[in-house]
C-alpha positions as CSV (number, residue, x, y, z in Angstrom):
1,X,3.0,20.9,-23.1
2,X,5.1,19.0,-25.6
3,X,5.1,15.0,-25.2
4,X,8.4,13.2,-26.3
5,X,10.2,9.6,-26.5
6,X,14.0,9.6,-25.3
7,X,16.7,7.0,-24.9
8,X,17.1,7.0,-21.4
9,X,20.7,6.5,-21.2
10,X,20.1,7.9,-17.6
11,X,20.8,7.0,-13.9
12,X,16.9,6.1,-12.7
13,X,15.7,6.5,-9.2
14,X,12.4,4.8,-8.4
15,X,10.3,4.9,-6.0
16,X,8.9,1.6,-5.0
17,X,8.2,2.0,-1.2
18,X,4.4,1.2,-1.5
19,X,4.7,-1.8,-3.6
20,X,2.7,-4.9,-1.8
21,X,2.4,-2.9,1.5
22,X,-0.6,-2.7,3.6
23,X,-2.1,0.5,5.5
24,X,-0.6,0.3,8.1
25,X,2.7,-0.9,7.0
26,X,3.2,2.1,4.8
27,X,1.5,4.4,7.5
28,X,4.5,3.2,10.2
29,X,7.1,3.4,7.6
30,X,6.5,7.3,6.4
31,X,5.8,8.5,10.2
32,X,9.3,6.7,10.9
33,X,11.0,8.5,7.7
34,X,9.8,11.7,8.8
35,X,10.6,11.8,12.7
36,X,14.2,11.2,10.7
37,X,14.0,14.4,8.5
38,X,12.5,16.3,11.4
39,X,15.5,14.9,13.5
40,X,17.8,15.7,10.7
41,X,18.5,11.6,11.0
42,X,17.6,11.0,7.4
43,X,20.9,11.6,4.8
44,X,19.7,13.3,1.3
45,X,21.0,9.5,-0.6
46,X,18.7,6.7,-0.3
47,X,18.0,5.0,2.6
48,X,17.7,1.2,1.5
49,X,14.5,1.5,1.0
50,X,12.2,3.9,-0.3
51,X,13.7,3.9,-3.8
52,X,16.3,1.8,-5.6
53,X,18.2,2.3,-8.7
54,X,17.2,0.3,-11.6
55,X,20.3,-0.5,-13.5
56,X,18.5,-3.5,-15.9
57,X,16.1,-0.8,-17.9
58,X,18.5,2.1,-17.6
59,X,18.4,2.6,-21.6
60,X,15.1,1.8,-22.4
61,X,12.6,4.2,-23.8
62,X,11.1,6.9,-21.4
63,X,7.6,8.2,-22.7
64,X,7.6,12.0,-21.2
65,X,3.8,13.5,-21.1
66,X,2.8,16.4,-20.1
67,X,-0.8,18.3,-18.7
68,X,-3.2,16.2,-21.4
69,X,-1.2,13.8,-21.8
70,X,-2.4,10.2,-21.1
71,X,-1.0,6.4,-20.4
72,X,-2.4,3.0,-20.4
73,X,-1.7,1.6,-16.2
74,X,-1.4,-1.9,-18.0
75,X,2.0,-3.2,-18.9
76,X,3.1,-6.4,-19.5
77,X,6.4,-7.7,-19.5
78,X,9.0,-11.3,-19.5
79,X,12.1,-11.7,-17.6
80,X,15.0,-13.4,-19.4
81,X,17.6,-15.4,-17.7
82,X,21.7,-15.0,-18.7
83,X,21.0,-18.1,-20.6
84,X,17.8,-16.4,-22.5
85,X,15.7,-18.3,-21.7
86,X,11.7,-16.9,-20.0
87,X,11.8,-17.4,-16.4
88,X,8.6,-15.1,-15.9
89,X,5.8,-13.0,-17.2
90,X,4.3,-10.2,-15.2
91,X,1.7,-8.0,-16.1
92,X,1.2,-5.4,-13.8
93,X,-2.2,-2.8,-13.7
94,X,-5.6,-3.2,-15.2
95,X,-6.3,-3.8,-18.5
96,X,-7.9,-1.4,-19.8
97,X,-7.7,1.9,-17.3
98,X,-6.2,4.6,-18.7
99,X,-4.6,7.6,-16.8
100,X,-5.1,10.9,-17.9
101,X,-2.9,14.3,-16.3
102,X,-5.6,16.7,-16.3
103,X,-3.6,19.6,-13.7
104,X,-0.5,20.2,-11.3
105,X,-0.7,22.8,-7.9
106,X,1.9,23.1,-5.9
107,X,1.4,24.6,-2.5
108,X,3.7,25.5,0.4
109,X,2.0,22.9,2.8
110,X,-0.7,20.4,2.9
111,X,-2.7,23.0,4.8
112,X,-2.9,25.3,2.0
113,X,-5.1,23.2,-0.3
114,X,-7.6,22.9,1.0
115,X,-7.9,19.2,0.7
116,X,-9.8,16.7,2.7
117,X,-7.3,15.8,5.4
118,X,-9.0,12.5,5.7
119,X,-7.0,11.6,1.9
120,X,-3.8,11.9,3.9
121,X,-1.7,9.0,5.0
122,X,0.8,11.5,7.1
123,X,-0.3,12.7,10.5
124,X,2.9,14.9,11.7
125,X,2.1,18.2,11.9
126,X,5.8,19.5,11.8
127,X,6.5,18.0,8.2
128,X,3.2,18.8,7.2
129,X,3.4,22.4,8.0
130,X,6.9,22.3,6.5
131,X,7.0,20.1,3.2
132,X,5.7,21.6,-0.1
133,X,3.0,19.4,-2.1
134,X,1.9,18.9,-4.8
135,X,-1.7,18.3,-5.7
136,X,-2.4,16.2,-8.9
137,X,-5.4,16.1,-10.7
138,X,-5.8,12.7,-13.0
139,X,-8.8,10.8,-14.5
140,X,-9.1,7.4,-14.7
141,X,-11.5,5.6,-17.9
142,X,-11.3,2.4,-18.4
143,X,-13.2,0.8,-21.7
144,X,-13.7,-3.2,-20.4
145,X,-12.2,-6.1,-22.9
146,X,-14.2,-8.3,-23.5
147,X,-13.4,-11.2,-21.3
148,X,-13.7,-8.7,-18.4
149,X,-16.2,-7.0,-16.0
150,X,-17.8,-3.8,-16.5
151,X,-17.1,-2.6,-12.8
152,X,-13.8,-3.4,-10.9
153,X,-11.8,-2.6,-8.2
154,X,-8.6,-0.5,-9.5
155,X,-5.6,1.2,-7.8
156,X,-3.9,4.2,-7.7
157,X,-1.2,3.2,-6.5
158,X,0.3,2.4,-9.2
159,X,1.4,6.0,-9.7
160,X,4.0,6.8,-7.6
161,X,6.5,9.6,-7.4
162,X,9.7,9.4,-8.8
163,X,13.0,11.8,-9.8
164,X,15.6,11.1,-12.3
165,X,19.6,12.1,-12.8
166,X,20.6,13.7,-15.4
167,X,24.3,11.8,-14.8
168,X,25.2,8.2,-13.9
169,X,26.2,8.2,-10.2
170,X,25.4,12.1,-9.8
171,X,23.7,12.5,-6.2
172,X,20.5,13.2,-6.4
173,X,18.9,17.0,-4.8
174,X,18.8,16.5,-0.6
175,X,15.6,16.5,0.9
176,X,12.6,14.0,0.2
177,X,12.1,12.2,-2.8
178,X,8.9,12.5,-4.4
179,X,6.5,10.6,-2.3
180,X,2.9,9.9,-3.3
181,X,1.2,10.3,0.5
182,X,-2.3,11.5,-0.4
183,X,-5.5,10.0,-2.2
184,X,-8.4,11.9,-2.5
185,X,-11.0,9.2,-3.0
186,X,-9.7,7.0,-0.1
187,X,-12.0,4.5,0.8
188,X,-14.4,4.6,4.0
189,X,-13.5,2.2,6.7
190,X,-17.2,0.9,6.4
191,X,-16.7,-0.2,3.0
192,X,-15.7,-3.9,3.3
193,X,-14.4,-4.1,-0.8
194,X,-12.8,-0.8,-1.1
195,X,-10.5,-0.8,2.2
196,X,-9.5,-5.1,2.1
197,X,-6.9,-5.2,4.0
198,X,-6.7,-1.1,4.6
199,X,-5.6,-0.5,0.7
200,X,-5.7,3.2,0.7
201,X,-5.7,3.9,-3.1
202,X,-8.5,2.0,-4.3
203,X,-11.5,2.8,-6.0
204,X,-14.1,1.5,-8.5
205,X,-14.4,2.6,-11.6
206,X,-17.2,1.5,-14.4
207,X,-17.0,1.1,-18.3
208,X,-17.2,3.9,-20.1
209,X,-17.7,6.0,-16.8
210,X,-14.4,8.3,-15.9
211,X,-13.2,8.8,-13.0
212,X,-11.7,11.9,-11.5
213,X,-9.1,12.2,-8.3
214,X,-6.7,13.7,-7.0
215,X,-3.1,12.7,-5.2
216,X,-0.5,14.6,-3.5
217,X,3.2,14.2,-3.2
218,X,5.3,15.8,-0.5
219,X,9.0,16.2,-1.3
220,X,11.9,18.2,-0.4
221,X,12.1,22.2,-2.1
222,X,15.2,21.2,-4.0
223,X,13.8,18.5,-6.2
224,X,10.9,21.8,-7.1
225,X,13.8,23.9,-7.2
226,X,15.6,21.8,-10.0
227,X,11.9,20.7,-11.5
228,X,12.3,17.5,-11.1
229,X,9.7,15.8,-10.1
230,X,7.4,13.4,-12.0
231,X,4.8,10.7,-11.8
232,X,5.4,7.3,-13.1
233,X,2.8,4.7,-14.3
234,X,3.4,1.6,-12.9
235,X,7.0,1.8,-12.3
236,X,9.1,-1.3,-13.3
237,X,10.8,-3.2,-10.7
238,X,14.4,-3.5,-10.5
239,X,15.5,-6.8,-11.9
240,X,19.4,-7.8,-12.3
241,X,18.1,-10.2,-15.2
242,X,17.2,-8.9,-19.0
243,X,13.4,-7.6,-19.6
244,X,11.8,-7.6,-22.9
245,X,8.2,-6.5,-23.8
246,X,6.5,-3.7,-22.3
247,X,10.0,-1.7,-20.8
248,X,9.0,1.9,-22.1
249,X,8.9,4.2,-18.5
250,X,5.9,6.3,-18.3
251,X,5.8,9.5,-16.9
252,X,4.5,12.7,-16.4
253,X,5.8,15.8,-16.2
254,X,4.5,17.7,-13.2
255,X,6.7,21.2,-14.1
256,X,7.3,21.8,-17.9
257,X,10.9,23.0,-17.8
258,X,12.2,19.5,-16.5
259,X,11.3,18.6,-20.0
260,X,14.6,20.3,-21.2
């Protein structure tokens, strides 16, 4: 699959519902977004909260990458006030991980992969059996620097599902948006490091050593339909003030025809 840069002069829809939630928070928030789509409560625009638009990067650079493909999780970034001056610098993921695509399944439901139902954050059997998903294979590396350790703690949360418009204001397809919801190497409850706080997408990972793991997205047929669905490396928040640095979006292309 072919890899490309593009000016994003494009409406961009993020997902950013897991950022700085705990287990549980995120748990009770998808069970309460699904008894609304099961109940036909939930509209096909966003509700408020699972994904915003970000206006302030809109036409920055959008790194596509397809099966093969791989991106550093480390980005680092300064926000500029209207009288340009720095007001903050974030840096967001581990230095030194990088995420590789390594294969995309889709399946009708959950229950036809096969996967460890353990990995999955949803527990309502109605969507389950309903929603398509998508399994995603990735590996992990990560080559220390040299003021680092040789073992840490990462997270996978930092990928997160996302879908994009191909017009300013154009409503995006009805149904779910892409929602990362599964974690194949979710930590036991007995291990004190790995689930702090109940952080469902950690894992360690050594120097030198890759990791491999899978996560699942559920969303609604139409964003399939249309192939537009991607994954995005540490997606950048959505800031009303002017960000220089690290801006380029990083995603990967889960069907090769939304490339086009």
């Amino acid at each position: 699959m072919k890899k490309q840069s593009i000016l994003m002069l494009l409406s961009i829809f993020l997902f950013t519902f897991f950022s700085g939630c705990s287990y549980v928070d995120i748990d009770n928030n998808l069970q309460t977004r699904i008894h609304q789509i099961n109940s036909k409560e939930a509209s096909s625009a966003p509700d408020g909260r699972a994904y915003v638009e970000d206006s302030s990067l809109s036409e920055n650079y959008i790194d596509l990458k397809g099966i093969g493909g791989a991106f550093s999780a480390y980005k680092n970034y300064s926000v500029i006030n209207m009288n340009g001056a720095e007001i903050a610098t974030i840096e967001k993921g581990e230095e030194g991980v990088t995420y590789t695509l390594k294969s995309v399944q889709l399946f009708d439901s959950i229950y036809t992969s096969d996967v460890d139902m353990y990995g999955c954050q949803i527990d309502d059997v109605e969507f389950l059996e309903s929603t398509p998903f998508i399994l995603v294979e990735i590996e992990a590396s990560y080559i220390a620097p040299s003021d680092k350790k040789k073992e840490i703690v990462a997270d996978a949360n930092e990928i997160s599902g996302m879908a994009v418009e191909s017009q300013p204001g154009k409503q995006l397809p009805e149904g779910m948006f892409p929602t990362v919801a599964y974690f194949s190497l979710r930590p036991p409850k007995d291990d004190s490091v790995l689930d702090y706080q109940h952080n469902f997408f950690s894992y360690r990972i050594k120097d030198g050593e890759p990791v491999k793991f899978q996560i699942g997205l559920f969303c609604g047929q139409s964003y399939i339909d249309n192939k537009n669905v991607y994954l995005e490396v540490n997606a950048s928040p959505s800031i009303k003030d002017k960000v220089t640095g690290d801006t380029t979006r990083k995603l990967f292309v889960l069907f090769p025809e939304s490339e086009e």
